[in-house]
C-alpha positions as a Markdown table, in Angstrom:
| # | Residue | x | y | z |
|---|---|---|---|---|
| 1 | Unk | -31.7 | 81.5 | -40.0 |
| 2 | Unk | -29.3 | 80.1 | -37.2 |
| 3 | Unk | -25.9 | 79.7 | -39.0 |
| 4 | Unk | -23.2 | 79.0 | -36.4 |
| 5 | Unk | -20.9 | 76.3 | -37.2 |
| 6 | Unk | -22.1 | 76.3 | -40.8 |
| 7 | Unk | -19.6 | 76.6 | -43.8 |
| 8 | Unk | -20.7 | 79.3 | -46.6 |
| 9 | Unk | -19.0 | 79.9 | -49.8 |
| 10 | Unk | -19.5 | 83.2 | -50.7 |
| 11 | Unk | -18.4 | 84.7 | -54.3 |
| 12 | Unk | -17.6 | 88.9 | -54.8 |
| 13 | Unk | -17.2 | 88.6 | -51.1 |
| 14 | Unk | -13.9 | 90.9 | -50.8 |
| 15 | Unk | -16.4 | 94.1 | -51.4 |
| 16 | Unk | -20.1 | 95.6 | -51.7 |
| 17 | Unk | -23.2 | 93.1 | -50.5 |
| 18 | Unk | -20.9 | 90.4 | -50.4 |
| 19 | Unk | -18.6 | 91.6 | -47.9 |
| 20 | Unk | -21.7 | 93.2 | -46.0 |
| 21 | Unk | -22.8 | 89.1 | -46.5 |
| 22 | Unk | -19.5 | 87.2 | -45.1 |
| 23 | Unk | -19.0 | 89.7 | -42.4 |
| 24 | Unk | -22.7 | 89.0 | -41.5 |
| 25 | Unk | -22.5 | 85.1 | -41.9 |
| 26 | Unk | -18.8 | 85.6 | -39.5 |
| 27 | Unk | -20.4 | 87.3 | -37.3 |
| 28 | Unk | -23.3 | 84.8 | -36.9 |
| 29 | Unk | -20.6 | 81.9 | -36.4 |
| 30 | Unk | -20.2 | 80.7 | -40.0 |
| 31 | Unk | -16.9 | 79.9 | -41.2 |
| 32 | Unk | -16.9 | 81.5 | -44.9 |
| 33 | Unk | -14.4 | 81.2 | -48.2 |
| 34 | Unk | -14.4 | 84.2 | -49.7 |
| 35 | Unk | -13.8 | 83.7 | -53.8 |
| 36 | Unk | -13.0 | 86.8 | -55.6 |
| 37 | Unk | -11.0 | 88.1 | -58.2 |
| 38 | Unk | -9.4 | 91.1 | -55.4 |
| 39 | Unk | -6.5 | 89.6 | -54.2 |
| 40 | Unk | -5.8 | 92.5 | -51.9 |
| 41 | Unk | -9.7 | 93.0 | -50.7 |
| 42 | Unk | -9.9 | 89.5 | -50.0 |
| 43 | Unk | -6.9 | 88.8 | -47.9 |
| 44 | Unk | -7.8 | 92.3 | -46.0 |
| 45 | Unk | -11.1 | 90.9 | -45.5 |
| 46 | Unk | -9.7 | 87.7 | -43.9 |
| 47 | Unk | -6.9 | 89.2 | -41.7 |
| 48 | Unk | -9.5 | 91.7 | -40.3 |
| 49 | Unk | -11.9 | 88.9 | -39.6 |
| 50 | Unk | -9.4 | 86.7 | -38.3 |
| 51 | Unk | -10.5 | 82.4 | -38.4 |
| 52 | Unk | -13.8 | 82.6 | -39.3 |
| 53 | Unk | -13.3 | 83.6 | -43.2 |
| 54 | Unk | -10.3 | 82.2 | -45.4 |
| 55 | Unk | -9.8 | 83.8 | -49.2 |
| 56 | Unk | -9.8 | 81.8 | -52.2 |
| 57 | Unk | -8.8 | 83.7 | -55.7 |
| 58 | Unk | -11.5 | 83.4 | -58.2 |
| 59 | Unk | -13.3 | 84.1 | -61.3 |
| 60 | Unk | -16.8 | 83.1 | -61.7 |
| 61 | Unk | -16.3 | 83.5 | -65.1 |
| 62 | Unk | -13.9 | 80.8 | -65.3 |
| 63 | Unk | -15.6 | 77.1 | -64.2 |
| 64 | Unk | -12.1 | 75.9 | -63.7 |
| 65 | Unk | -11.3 | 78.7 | -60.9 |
| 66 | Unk | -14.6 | 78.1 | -59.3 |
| 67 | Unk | -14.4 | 74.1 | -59.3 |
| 68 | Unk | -10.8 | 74.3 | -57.9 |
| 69 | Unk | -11.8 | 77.3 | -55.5 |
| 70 | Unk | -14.6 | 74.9 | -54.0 |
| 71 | Unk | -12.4 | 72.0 | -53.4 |
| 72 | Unk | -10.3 | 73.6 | -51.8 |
| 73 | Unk | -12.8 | 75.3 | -49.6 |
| 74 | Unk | -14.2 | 72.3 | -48.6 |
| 75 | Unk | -11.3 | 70.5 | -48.0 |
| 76 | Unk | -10.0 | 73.1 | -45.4 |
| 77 | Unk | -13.7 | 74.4 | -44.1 |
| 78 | Unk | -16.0 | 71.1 | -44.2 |
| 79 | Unk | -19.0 | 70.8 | -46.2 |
| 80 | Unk | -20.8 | 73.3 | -47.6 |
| 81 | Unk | -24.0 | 74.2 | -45.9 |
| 82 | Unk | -24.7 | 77.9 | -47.6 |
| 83 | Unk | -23.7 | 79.1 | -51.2 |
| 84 | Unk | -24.6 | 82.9 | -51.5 |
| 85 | Unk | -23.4 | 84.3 | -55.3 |
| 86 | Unk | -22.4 | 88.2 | -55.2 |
| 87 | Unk | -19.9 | 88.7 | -57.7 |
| 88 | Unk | -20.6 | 91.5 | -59.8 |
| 89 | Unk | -20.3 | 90.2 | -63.9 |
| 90 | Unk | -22.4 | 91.0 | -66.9 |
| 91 | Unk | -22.8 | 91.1 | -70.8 |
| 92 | Unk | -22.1 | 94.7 | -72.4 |
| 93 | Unk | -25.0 | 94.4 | -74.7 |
| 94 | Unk | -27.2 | 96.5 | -76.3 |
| 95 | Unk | -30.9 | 95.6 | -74.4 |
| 96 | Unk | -33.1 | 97.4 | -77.1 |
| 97 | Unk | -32.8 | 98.9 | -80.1 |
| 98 | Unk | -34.2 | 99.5 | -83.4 |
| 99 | Unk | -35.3 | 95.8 | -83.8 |
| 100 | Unk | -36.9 | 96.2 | -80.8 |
| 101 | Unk | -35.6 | 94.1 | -77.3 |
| 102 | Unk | -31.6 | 92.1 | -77.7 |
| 103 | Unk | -31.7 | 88.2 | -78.0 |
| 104 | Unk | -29.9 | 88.2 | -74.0 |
């Protein structure tokens, strides 16, 4: 899939596959907001990777952050073309038990 001069917005991208994805799309000629909820990581991430990637703080658990984290984005990067979700949440439920499989 050619990408250059596409915008991605790329949640968990300060670390694991979604780093591995953002450096990817960078490298291919995307310009990609990273939104994560590692401050550090994700301004790291950007400084290494210098123009094409810019860092946005957010929690994809919180719609506000995301909405806000979006805008922003596109304000700064243009529209977005590619939207790639890698941030790492879950439920800390029981899956089955003695009733048989959890209402997930």
């Amino acid at each position: 899939m050619n990408v250059e001069g596409s915008t991605a917005f790329v949640s968990g991208g300060a670390s694991g596959l979604g780093e591995a994805t953002v450096r990817l799309l960078v490298e291919r000629g995307a310009r990609v907001a990273i939104a994560d909820v590692d401050d550090d990581r994700g301004r790291a991430l950007c400084s290494e990777l210098g123009d094409g990637a810019v860092f946005f703080h957010a929690d994809v658990t919180d719609d506000g952050e995301v909405q806000s984290a979006v805008g922003v984005a596109v304000e700064q990067l243009g529209e977005l073309r590619l939207v790639v979700g890698c941030a790492g949440i879950g439920l800390a439920a029981r899956v089955l038990g003695r009733e048989g499989p959890a209402d997930l």
